[in-house]
C-alpha positions as CSV (number, residue, x, y, z in Angstrom):
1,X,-9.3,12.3,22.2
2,X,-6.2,10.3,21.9
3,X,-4.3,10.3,18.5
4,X,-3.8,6.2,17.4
5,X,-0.2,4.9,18.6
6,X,2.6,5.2,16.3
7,X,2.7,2.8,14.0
8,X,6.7,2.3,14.0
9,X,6.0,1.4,17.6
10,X,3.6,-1.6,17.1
11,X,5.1,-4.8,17.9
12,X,3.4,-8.3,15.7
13,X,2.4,-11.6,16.7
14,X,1.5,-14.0,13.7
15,X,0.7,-16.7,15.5
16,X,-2.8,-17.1,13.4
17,X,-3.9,-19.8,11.2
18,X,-3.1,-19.4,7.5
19,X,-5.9,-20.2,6.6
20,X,-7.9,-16.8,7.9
21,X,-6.4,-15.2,5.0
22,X,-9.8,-14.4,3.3
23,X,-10.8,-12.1,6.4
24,X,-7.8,-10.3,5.9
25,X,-8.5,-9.9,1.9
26,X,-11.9,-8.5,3.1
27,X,-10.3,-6.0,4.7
28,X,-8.1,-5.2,2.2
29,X,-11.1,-4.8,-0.1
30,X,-12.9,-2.5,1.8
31,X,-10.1,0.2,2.8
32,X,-11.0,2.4,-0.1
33,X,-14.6,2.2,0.7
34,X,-13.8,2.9,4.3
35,X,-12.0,6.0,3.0
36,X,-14.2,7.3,1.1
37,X,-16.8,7.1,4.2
38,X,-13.8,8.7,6.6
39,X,-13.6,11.6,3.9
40,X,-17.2,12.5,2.8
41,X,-18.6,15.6,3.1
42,X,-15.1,17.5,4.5
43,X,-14.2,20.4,3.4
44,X,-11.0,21.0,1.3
45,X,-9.5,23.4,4.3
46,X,-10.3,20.0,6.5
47,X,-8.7,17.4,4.3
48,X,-5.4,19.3,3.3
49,X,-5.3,21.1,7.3
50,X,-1.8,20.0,8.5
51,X,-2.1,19.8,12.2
52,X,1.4,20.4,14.2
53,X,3.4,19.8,10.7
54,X,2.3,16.5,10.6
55,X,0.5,15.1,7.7
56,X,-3.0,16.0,6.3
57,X,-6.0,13.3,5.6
58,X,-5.0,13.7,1.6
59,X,-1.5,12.7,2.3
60,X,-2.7,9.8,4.5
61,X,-5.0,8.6,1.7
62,X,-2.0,9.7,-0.7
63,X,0.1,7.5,1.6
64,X,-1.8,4.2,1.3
65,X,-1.8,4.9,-2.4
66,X,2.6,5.5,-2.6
67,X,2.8,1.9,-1.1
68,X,0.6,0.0,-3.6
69,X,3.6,-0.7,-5.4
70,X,5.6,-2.3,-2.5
71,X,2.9,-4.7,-1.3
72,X,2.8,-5.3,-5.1
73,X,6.4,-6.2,-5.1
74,X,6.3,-8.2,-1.7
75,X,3.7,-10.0,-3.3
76,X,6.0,-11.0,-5.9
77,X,8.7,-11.7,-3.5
78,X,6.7,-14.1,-2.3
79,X,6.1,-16.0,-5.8
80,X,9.2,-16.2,-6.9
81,X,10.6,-17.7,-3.4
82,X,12.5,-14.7,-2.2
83,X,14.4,-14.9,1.4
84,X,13.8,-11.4,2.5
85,X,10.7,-9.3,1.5
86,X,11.8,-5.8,-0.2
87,X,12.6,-3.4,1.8
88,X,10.2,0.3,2.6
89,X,11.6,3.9,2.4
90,X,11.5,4.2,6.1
91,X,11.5,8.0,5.2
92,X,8.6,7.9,3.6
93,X,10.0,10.4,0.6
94,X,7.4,9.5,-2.3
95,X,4.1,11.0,0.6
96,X,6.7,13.9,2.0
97,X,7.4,14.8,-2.0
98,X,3.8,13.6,-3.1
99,X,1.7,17.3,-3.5
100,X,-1.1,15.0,-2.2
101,X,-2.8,18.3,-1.2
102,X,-2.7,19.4,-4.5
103,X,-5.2,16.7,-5.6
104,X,-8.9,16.2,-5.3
105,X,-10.2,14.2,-3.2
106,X,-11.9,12.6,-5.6
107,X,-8.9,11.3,-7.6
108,X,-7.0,10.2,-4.8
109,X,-9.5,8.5,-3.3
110,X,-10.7,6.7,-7.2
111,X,-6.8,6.3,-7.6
112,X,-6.7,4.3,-4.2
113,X,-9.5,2.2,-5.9
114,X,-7.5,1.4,-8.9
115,X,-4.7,0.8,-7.1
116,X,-6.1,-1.8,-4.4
117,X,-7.9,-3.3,-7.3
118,X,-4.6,-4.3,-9.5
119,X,-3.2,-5.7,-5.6
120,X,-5.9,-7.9,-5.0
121,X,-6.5,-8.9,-8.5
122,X,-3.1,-10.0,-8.1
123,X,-3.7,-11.8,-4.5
124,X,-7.0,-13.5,-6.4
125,X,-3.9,-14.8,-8.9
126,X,-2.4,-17.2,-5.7
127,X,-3.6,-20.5,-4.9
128,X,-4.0,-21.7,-1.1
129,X,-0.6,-23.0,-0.5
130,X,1.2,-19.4,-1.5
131,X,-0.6,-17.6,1.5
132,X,1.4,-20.0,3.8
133,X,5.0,-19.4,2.2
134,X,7.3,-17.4,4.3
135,X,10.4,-14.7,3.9
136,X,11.7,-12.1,6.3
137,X,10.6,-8.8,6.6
138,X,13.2,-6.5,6.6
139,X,12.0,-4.1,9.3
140,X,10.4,-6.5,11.7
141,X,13.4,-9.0,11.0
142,X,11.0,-11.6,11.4
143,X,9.8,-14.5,9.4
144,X,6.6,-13.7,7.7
145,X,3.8,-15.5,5.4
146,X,2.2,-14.3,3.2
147,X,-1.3,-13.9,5.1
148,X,0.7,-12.4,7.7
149,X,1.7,-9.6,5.0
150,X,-1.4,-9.2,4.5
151,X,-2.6,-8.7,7.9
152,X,0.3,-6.3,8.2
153,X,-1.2,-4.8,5.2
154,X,-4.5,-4.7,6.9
155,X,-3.3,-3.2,10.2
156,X,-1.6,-0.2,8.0
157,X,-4.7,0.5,6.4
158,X,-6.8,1.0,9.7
159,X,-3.8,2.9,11.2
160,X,-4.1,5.5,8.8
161,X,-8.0,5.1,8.4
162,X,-7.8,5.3,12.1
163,X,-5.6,8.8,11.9
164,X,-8.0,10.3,9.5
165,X,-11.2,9.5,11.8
166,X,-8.5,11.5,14.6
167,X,-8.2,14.4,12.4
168,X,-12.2,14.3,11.3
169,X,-12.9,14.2,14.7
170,X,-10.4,17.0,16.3
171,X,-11.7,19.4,13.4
């Protein structure tokens, strides 16, 4: 079974109408649900296994949860009119230094709740017009709007969803 592509390899094409941003706040809505269907009934030595070095299914889930705070901040970028989005630790320090395997499932997976929550409580915050602004994302260094973002946002999600149904599936 082949592992997803890497996701620093995946090339974007927003070329959408703004207004399908309420499919993409759907899926924004459902990731922890979706995780929390990925993850039942694994055992611990499953979810914390780190195959070849690379990371576990906690630190995936622990992963989504570490950038809660950026897509909060782009969101905010957004609002007050910024040029360029904030930028991401490209190293992705906070999930390397996170002891994600240290936690329960349970907690990460109710913390990834929470944390979705506050975002699209904040999203629910915007009126129409704001999905359609635009800055530059500094990685991509390419114009985005907002319901682009959010498709990007979307796309993460199932990339790492899509790793952890890899690693349910190889054992």
């Amino acid at each position: 079974m082949a592992a997803p592509p890497v996701w620093f390899e995946r090339k974007f094409k927003f070329d959408f109408p703004v207004e399908l941003y309420p499919t993409f706040c759907v899926r924004l809505r459902g990731t922890p649900a979706r995780a929390e269907e990925l993850t039942r009934g694994l055992a611990r030595e499953q979810l914390t296994r780190k195959p070849e070095g690379k990371w576990s299914i906690h630190e995936h889930v622990g992963h989504l949860i570490d950038l809660e705070p950026l897509f909060l901040t782009r969101l905010e970028d957004y609002r007050r009119g910024a040029e360029v989005l904030a930028p991401a630790d490209l190293t992705n320090r906070k999930t390397h230094e996170g002891r994600h395997n240290d936690s329960s499932l349970e907690s990460l997976l109710l913390e990834l709740r929470h944390a979705r929550q506050r975002m699209m409580e904040a999203v629910d915050a915007l009126v129409p017009a704001d999905f359609a602004r635009v800055a530059r994302h500094p990685r991509l260094n390419q114009p985005m709007r907002l319901v682009d973002l959010l498709f990007f946002v979307a796309e993460h999600d199932d990339h790492h969803l899509a790793v952890v149904w890899h690693l349910r599936q190889s054992g």
